[in-house]
C-alpha positions in Angstrom: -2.1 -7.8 5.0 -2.3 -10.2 2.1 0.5 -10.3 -0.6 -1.8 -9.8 -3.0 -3.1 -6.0 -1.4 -0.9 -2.8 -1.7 -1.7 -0.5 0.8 0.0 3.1 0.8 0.0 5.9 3.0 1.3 9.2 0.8 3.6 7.6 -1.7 5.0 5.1 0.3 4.3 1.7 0.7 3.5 0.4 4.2 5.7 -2.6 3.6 9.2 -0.1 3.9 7.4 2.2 6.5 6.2 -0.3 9.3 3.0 -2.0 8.2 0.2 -1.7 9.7 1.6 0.1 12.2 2.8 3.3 10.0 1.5 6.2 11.8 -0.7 8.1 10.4 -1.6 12.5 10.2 -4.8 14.3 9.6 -4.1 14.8 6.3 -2.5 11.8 4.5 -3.8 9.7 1.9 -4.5 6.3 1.9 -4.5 4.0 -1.0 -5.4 0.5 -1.1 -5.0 -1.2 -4.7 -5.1 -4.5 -5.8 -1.7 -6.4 -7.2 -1.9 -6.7 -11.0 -0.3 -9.0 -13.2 -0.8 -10.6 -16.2 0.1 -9.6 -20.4 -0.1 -11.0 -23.4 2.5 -13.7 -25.0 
C-alpha cells in the first residue's frame, strides 16, 4: 500500500487492523479513497 491510498474495511482503517492481511467476511465493505490535502492561505 502507498502512503498516499487509504484503504478500509467497515470503518476501520487497514493500517490498525493488519494491512493487507485484515480478514475479510461476505459482507463487509471496502473503501479505497485517495489522501487529500491541500486549503487555501
Amino acid at each position: 500500500m502507498r502512503p498516499h491510498v487509504n484503504l478500509f474495511v467497515g470503518n476501520e482503517s487497514i493500517r490498525y487492523t493488519g494491512g493487507l492481511s485484515t480478514p475479510l467476511t461476505g459482507d463487509c465493505e471496502i473503501s479505497i479513497l485517495p489522501a487529500v490535502s491541500g486549503g487555501a492561505p
